[in-house]
C-alpha positions, 0 to 999 in steps of 0.5 A: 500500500503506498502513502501520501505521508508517514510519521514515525511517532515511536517513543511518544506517549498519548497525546503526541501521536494523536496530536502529529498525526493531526498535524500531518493530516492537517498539510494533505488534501482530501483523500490523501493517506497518512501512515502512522508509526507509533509505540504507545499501546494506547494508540490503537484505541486513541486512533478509532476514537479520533477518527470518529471524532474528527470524521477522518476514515481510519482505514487500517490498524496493525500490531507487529510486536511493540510497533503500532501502525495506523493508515488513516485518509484525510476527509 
């Protein structure tokens, strides 16, 4: 799968990922994709709580060990 844009957000602590990841969403255009790498545990349920919040589509979650990625599409 490609991505229009990826952060790496590993080490941070809620809210830091919800709160880059915003950021980055921020700066693409409607229907783009953001990939998100993260290592706080917590993200997984932080991710499908933003995303129903903000409208944005939360498209695909994976667990690989410690590292969390989300792929989430701008609205």
């Amino acid at each position: 799968m490609n991505f229009d844009k990826e952060i790496d957000t590993s080490g941070l602590n809620c809210p830091l990922p919800i709160l880059k990841a915003k950021k980055a969403l921020a700066e693409l255009q409607s229907g783009q994709t953001l990939k998100v790498v993260a290592t706080d545990p917590g993200s997984l349920r932080d991710f499908q709580a933003f995303t129903k919040q903000t409208g944005h589509e939360l498209i695909d979650q994976q667990t690989a060990g410690t590292i969390f990625i989300h792929v989430l599409r701008r609205r």
